[in-house]
C-alpha positions, 0 to 999 in steps of 0.5 A: 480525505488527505491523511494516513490511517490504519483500520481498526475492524472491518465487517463483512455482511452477508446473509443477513449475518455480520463477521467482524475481523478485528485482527487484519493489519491494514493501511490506507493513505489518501493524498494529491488524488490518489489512494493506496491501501496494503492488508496483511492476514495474520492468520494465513499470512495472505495479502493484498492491496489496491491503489487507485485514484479518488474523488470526495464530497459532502455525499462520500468518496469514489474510489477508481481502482487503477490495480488491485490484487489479492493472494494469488488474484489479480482484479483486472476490471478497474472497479469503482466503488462508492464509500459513504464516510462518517467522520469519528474524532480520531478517524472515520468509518466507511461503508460500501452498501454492495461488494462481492468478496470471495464470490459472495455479494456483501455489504462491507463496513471499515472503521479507521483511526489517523495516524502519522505526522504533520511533517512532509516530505518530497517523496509524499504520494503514490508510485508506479515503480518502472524498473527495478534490479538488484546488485551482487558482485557482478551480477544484475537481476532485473525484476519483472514485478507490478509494484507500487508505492505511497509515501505520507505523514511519516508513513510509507507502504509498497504493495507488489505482484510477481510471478512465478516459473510456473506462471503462479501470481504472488501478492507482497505488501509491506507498510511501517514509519519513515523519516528524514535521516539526512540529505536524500536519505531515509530511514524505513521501518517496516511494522508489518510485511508478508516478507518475514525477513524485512517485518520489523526491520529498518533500512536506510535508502539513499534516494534522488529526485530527477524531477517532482515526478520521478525518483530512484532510491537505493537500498544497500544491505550488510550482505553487499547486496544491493536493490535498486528501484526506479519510480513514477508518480501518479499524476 
């Protein structure tokens, strides 16, 4: 299952009735045991996302959900679910017999295409972020956030979960292309954010690995401002 992929539709049974979604912006990546996938809706802008380690074979692919959340929703139960997978010449298609979505138990089909490159990258797997803060001037802002990421085949995506003053949770996600630009340094473009002030837009991130396992990386923006994040992998 090693690869990136973005889903083409998703349908959602229940009922006996099928509703196919065609317009979600999804990416999944399987890599070193582990998986991650970011949604954005279009429609209303919600997100979501999930990562989690994974087992395949010839019958399919368990999923351990280590942390998922949606909206405003954090699923601290730790689901595992049971994909049966048929390969498609440019991806596959996964269907889960019994999941409960919105309260309601449903049947759920995905179909995805693969994406990205064949080019690696030190950064290539899933991260823990364990601290964070930004810079500007003098003053340090140190995030209380849940955020993740996962790096593959040229492709990078970071969900998060923050929350508010008034202890409202928040979901962002945010996936697009990256690629070496110089030593300790890449180049991010983000295709699709909840975030609409980083949607679209490149950002250069210098980056240093303390071992295989950890790294920082630093983003500096034209405003001075700068954000620093500390990283774990999943292992």
């Amino acid at each position: 299952m090693s690869g990136t992929y973005l889903m083409e539709s998703q349908t959602v049974n229940y009922d006996s009735k099928d509703n196919k979604y065609t317009d979600l912006k999804q990416l999944k990546i399987y890599t070193g045991g582990f998986m991650m996938y970011t949604q954005l809706n279009p429609a209303d802008s919600v997100s979501a996302f999930g990562v989690g380690s994974y087992a395949s074979d010839t019958s399919g692919v368990i999923e351990n959900i280590i942390f998922s959340a949606h909206g405003s929703v954090v699923d601290s139960t730790h689901p595992s679910f049971k994909l049966n997978i048929t390969n498609t010449p440019d991806g596959y298609n996964q269907f889960i017999p019994e999941i409960t979505i919105a309260g309601q138990k449903s049947k759920l089909t995905e179909v995805y295409h693969k994406v990205g490159t064949d080019v690696n990258s030190p950064l290539d797997g899933v991260w823990r972020e364990v601290e964070s803060y930004g810079i500007q001037g003098n003053d340090t802002t140190r995030y209380n956030r849940i955020q993740y990421k996962a790096f593959y085949q040229g492709y990078f995506m970071f969900g998060n979960s923050v929350t508010d003053s008034s202890s409202i949770r928040h979901t962002g996600i945010g996936f697009g292309t990256f690629v070496q630009d110089g030593n300790n340094k890449i180049s991010e473009t983000d295709l699709n954010s909840s975030y609409p002030v980083i949607a679209g837009q490149t950002f250069s991130v210098e980056y240093e690995l303390s071992d295989s396992n950890h790294y920082r990386q630093t983003i500096n923006h034209s405003d001075g401002f700068k954000s620093v994040e500390f990283y774990e992998r999943l292992k």
